[in-house]
LUMNU-971386 format. One record per residue (C-alpha): residue number from 1; z, x, y. Coordinates in steps of 0.2 Angstrom, whole numbers, always signed. Example, Ala and Ser with C-alpha at 12.3 -4.5 7.8 and 13.67 -1.06 7.14 Angstrom:
<sevexs>
1 +39 +62 -22
2 +36 +68 -5
</sevexs>
This chain:
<sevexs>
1 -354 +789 -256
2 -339 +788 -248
3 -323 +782 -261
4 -304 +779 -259
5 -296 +789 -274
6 -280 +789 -282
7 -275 +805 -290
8 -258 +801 -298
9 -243 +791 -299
10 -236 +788 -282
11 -249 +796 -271
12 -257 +792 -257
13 -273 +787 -256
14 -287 +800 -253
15 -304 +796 -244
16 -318 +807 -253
17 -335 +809 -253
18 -342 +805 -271
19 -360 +806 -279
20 -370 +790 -276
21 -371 +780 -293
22 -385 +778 -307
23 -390 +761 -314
24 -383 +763 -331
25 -393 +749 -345
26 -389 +731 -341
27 -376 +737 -324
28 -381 +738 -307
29 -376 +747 -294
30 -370 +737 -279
31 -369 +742 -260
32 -350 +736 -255
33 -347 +727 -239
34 -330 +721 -242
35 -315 +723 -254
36 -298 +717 -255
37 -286 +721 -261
38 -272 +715 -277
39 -253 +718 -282
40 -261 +725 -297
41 -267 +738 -285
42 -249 +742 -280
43 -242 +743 -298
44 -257 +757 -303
45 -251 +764 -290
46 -231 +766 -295
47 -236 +771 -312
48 -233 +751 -319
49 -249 +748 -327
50 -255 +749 -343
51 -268 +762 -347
52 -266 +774 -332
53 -280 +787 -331
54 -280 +797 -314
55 -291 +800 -303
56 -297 +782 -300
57 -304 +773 -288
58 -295 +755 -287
59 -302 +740 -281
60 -306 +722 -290
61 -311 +712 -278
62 -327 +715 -270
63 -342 +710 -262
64 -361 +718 -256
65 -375 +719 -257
66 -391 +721 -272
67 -410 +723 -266
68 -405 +714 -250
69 -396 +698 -257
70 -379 +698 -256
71 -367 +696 -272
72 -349 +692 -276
73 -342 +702 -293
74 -332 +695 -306
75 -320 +706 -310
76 -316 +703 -327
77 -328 +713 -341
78 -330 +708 -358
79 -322 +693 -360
80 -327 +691 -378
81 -333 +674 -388
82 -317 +663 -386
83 -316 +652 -370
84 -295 +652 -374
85 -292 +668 -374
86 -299 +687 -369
87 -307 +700 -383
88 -295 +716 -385
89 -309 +725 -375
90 -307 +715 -360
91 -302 +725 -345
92 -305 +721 -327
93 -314 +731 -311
94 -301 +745 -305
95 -293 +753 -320
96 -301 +761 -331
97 -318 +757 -322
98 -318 +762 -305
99 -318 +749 -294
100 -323 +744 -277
101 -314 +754 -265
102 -329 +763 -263
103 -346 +760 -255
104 -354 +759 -272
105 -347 +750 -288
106 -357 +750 -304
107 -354 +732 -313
108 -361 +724 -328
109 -378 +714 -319
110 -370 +699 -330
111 -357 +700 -318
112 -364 +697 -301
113 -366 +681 -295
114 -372 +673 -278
115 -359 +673 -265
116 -355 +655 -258
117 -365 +650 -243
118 -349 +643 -233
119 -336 +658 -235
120 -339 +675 -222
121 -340 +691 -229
122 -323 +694 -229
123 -318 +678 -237
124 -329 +682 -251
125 -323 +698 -254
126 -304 +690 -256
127 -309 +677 -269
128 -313 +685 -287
129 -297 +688 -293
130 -285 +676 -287
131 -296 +663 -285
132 -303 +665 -305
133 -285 +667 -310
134 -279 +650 -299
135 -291 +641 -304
136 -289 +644 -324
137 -271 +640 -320
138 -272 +624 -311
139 -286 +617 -320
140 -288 +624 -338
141 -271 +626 -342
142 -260 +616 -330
143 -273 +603 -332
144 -270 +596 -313
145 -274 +578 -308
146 -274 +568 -294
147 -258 +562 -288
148 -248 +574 -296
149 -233 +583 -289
150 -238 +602 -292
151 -224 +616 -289
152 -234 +631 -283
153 -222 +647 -283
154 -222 +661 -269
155 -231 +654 -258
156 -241 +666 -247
157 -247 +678 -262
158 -266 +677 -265
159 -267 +668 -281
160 -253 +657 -275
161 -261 +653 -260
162 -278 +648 -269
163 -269 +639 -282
164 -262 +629 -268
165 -278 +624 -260
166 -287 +620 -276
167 -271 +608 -280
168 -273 +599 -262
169 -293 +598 -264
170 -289 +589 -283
171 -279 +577 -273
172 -259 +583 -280
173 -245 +583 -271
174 -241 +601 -269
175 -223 +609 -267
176 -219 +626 -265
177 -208 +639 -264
178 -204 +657 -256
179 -193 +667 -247
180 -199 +663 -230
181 -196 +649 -223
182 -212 +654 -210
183 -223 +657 -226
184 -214 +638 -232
185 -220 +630 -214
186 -236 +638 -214
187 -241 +629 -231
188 -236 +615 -225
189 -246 +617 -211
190 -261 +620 -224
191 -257 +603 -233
192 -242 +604 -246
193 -229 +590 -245
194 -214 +602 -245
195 -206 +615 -250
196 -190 +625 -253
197 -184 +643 -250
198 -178 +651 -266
199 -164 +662 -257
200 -155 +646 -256
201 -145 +641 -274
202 -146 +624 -270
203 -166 +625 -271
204 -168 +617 -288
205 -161 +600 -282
206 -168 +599 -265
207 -184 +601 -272
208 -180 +586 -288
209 -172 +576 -272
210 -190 +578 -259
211 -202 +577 -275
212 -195 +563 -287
213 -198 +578 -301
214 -214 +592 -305
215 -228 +586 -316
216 -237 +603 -316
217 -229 +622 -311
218 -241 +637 -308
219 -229 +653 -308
220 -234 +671 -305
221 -216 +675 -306
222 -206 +671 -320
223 -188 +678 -320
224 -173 +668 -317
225 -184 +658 -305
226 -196 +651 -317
227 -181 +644 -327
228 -175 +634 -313
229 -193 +628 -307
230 -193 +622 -326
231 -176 +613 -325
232 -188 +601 -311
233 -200 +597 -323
234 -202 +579 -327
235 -203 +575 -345
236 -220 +581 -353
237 -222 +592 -338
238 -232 +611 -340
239 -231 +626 -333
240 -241 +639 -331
241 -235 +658 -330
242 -251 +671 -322
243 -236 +687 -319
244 -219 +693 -320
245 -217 +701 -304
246 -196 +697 -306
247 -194 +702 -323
248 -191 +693 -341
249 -191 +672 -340
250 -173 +665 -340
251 -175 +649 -349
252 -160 +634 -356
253 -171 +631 -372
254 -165 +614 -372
255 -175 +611 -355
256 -190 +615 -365
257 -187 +605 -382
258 -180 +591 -375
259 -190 +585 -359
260 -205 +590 -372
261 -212 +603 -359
262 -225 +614 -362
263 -226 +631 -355
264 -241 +642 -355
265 -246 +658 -350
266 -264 +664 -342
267 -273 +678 -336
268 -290 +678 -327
269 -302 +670 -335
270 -320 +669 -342
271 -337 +670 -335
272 -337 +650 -335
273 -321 +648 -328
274 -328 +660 -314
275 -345 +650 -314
276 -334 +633 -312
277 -323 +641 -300
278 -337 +644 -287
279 -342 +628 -289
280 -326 +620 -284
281 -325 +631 -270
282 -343 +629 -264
283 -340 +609 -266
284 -323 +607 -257
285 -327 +622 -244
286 -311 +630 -248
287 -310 +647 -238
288 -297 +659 -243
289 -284 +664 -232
290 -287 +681 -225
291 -269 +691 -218
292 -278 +706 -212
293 -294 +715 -212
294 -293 +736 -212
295 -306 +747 -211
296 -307 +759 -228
297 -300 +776 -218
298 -286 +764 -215
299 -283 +761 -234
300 -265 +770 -233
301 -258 +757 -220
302 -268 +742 -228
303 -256 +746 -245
304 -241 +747 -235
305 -245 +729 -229
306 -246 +724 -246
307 -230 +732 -250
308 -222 +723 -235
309 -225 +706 -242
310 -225 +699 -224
311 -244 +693 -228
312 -250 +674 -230
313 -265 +677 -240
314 -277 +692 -246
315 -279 +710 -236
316 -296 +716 -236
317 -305 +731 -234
318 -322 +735 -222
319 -331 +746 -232
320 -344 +756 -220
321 -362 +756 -223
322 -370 +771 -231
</sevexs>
């Protein structure tokens, strides 16, 4: 089979020809069409990831096909017992498996589900991850309801994205922010009531001025910015932390004790947060935004797109039939 390797920190990725997979006891080997791709990527790639082992094939995200039918993976593997929080064996597709950068992954049969009728290949290929990890954010810990204001942080990234949709399909009020102010007007385009471009110090403000103040946050980038997103909370408000992409959460602790606001942080999910997901996606046809499609002997460029951050949504890979 043909597999995109990493050999070591920094490197580029290699295309390789690799034996085609076994069926191991309760996995199955499944004929990728389409994967796409995750920061997370990126990170294993610089060396900034936990439990590096090189070579590796990356990729969490994936769909393809089993005996005929086609299947979407989930790309988290032994969640373990407890709906709240992940077993210590828990690991997900891409690191230390290999993943599905390839055109065959082997993946726990448990893990397959059947991909939703209203999505495109493509579109069901960018959904595991992010769209697992937005929706335990906006539901199971954020707790979202109708008519809510929802601050949704950098805006264009794949979870953020998702958790956006999910938030306007629940019927909240969804703000946003980013860097862009193209990335702020496309969301708008896609339904958010407003949003605010964190370059600006003022942000904090305009966004309490345009909203009349946040009930729910879903943050994947704590840092300094996540302590001003918390100073719009109204009181009794929570947020929701998924990533650290800018570094160690500034906080005022009085903005926490005193507005008794709750902050809590998430990862993933489990199998039924994934099972529940697909449903909410199958009912309110949500389709994930896709920023580009490359073809896998174009993986090198697809990651320097990623690394651009000029993408609204996921980047996916056409994996090519065996």
């Amino acid at each position: 089979m043909l597999a995109a390797v990493l050999h070591g920190m920094n490197q580029e990725i290699s295309l390789e020809e690799r034996p085609s997979l076994i069926p191991a006891p309760d996995h199955t080997v499944v004929s990728v069409q389409f994967a796409a791709m995750n920061h997370r990527d990126l990170w294993i790639q610089k060396g900034q990831y936990a439990g590096l082992k090189y070579p590796i094939i990356l990729g969490s995200d994936g769909m393809g096909t089993v005996e005929g039918k086609q299947v979407i993976i989930l790309p988290g593997m032994d969640w373990g017992d407890h709906e709240a929080y992940q077993s210590r064996t828990y690991r997900i597709l891409g690191l230390p498996d290999d993943g599905t950068f390839a055109e065959e992954v082997l993946v726990p049969t448990g893990n397959l589900f059947p991909k939703p009728d209203h999505l495109s290949d493509e579109e069901a290929a960018a959904l595991p991850l992010a769209g697992l990890t937005a929706y335990r954010a906006t539901f199971v810990k954020a707790q979202v309801q109708p008519g809510e204001s929802v601050l949704i942080t950098g805006i264009g990234g794949g979870v953020a994205t998702l958790a956006m949709q999910m938030a306007l399909a629940a019927g909240a009020n969804v703000y946003v922010t980013s860097g862009s102010s193209e990335k702020i007007e496309q969301a708008m385009r896609m339904g958010a009531q407003g949003g605010v471009n964190y370059q600006d110090e003022s942000w904090p403000q305009a966004l309490k001025k345009m909203s009349g103040g946040i009930h729910k946050i879903v943050d994947g980038a704590a840092g300094r910015s996540l302590g001003l997103a918390i100073e719009c909370l109204l009181p009794g408000g929570i947020a929701v932390n998924y990533g650290g992409t800018t570094g160690p959460i500034e906080i005022i602790p009085q903005r926490l004790f005193w507005n008794q606001v709750t902050l809590k942080g998430t990862t993933m999910g489990s199998k039924s947060d994934f099972a529940a997901m697909l449903s909410f996606v199958g009912k309110h046809k949500i389709h994930p935004v896709i920023a580009g499609v490359f073809p896998l002997n174009k993986i090198n460029e697809a990651f320097a797109f990623l690394k651009s951050t000029a993408q609204f949504g996921k980047v996916v890979l056409a994996i090519p039939s065996l």
